[in-house]
C-alpha positions in Angstrom: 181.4 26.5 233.6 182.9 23.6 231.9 185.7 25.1 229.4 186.6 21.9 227.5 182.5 20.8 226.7 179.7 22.2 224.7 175.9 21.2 224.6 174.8 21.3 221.0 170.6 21.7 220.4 169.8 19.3 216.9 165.9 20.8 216.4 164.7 17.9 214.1 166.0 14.6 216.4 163.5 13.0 218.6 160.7 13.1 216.0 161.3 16.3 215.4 161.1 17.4 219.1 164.6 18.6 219.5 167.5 17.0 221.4 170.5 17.9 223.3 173.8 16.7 222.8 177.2 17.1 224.4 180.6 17.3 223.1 183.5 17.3 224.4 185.8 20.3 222.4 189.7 20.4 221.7 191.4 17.5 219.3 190.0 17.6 215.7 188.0 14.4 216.0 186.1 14.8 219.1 182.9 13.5 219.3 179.4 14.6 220.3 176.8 12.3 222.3 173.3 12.1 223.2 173.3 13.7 226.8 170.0 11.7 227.2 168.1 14.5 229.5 165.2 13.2 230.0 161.3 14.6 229.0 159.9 14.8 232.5 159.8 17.9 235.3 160.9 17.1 238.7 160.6 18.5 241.6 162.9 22.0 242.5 165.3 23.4 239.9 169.0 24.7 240.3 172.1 24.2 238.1 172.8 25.8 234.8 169.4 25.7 232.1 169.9 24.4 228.7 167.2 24.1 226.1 167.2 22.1 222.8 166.1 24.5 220.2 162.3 25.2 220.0 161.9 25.0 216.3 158.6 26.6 215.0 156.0 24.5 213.2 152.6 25.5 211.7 149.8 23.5 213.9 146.6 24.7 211.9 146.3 28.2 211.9 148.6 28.8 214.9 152.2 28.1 215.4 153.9 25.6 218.4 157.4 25.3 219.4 158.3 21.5 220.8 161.5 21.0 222.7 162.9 20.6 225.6 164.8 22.2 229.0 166.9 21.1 231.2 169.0 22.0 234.5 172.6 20.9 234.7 175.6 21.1 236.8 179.4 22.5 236.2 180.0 19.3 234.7 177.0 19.1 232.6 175.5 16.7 234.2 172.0 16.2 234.7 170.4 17.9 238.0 167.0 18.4 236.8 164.3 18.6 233.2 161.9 21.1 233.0 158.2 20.5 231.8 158.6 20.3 228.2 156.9 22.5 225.6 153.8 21.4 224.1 155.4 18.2 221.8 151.9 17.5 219.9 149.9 20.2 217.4 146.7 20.0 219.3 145.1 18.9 215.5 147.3 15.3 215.5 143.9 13.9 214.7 143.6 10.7 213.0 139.4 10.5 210.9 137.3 8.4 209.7 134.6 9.3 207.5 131.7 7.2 207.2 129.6 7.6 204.4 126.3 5.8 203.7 125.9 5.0 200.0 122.8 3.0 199.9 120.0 4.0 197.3 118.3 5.9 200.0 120.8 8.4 200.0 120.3 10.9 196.8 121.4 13.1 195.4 124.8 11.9 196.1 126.2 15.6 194.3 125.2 17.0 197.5 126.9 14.3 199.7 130.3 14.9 197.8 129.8 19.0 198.3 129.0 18.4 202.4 132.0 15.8 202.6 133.9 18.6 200.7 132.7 21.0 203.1 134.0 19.6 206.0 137.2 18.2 204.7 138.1 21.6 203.9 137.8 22.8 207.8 140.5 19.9 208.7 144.4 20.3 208.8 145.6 18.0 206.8 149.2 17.1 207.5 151.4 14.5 208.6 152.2 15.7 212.0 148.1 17.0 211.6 145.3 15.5 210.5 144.8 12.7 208.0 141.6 11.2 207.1 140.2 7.8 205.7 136.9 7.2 203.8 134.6 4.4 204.2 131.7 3.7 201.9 129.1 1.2 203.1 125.7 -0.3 201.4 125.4 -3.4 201.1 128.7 -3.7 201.2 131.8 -2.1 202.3 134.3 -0.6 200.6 137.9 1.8 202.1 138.3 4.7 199.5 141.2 5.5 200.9 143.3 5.1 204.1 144.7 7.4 206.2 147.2 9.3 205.2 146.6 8.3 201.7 146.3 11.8 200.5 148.4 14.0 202.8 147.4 17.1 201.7 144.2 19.1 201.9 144.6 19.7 198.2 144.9 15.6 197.2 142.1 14.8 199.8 139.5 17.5 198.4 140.0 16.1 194.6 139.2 12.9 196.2 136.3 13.8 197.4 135.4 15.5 194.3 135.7 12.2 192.5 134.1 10.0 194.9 131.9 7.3 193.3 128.7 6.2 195.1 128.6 2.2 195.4 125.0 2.1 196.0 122.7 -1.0 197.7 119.9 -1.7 198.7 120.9 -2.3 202.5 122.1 -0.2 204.8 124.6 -1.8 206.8 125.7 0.4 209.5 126.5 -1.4 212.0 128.7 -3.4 210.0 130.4 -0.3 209.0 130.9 1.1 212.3 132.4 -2.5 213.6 134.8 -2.2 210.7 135.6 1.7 211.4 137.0 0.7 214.5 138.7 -2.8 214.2 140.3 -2.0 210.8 140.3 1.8 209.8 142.9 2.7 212.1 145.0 -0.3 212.4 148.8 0.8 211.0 148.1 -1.8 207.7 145.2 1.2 206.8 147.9 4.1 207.7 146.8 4.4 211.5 149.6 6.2 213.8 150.6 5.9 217.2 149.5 8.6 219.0 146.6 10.5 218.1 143.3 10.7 218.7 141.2 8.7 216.0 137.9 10.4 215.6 135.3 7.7 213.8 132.5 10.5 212.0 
């Protein structure tokens, strides 16, 4: 193996998935550099492995490990990448809540103890699950955006506060069209990647 190089793991680059750098060892100011490895598996496998480190994170009530491995040669280069580990907690859920406020809906006590109810089943987290709140009647109004409380802690005292709007209509459909054009557009706190769940 390669005396005069070393291949560092940083756990947190990548969005937190864990990179792999290499440095070249010997004067005092020698420099690392992304080796640039790749995510994808292909094909057969030889050389010497190298993994970034799989740093531990809570993903609801389990624990994943992201990262990644690689195959190299003598002169670290690049000969293959492994499949990586699982790079998403399975609950990376973006939600929307829909909640009809109309005057047909009563007592609204019991709406804010079910909403509280099933918030409290959720992970909430940024790399988890954040939820938004929309209240329709007659009109519509966003109690909050996603992300805008990012712990289960903040969103259940929401909840616990919510204040009914009321109306005479029931616009639901206006709701729903609103859910899904606006809710989880990134000006409302919508990310990237997950699955957005409209409820």
């Amino acid at each position: 193996f390669c005396p005069l190089r070393l291949l560092v793991g940083a756990p947190w680059d990548g969005d937190g998935r864990g990179d792999i750098y290499r440095c070249h060892m010997g004067p005092p100011n020698s420099s690392c550099a992304k080796a640039n490895l790749g995510t994808h598996g292909e094909g057969e496998i030889w050389g010497v492995p190298a993994c970034a480190p799989l740093w531990s994170q809570h993903c609801g009530t389990s624990v994943f490990s992201p990262g990644r491995c690689v195959q190299l040669d003598q002169e670290l280069q690049l000969v293959a990448t492994m499949a990586p580990t699982a790079q998403r907690c399975s609950t990376f859920m973006d939600i929307v809540v829909l909640l009809d406020s109309s005057n047909s809906i009563y007592p609204w006590e019991e709406v804010q103890a079910f909403l509280g109810n099933v918030l409290e089943r959720f992970f909430i987290g940024p790399g988890q699950t954040q939820v938004g709140v929309l209240q329709y009647g007659e009109h519509l109004v966003q109690e909050w955006a996603l992300g805008q409380h990012p712990t289960a802690q903040s969103l259940l005292e929401a909840a616990r506060n919510l204040t009914r709007q009321e109306g005479r209509e029931t616009r639901t459909a206006m709701a729903i069209r609103e859910a899904c054009t606006e809710s989880f557009s990134p000006a409302r706190g919508g990310r990237p990647g997950p699955r957005g769940c409209c409820w």
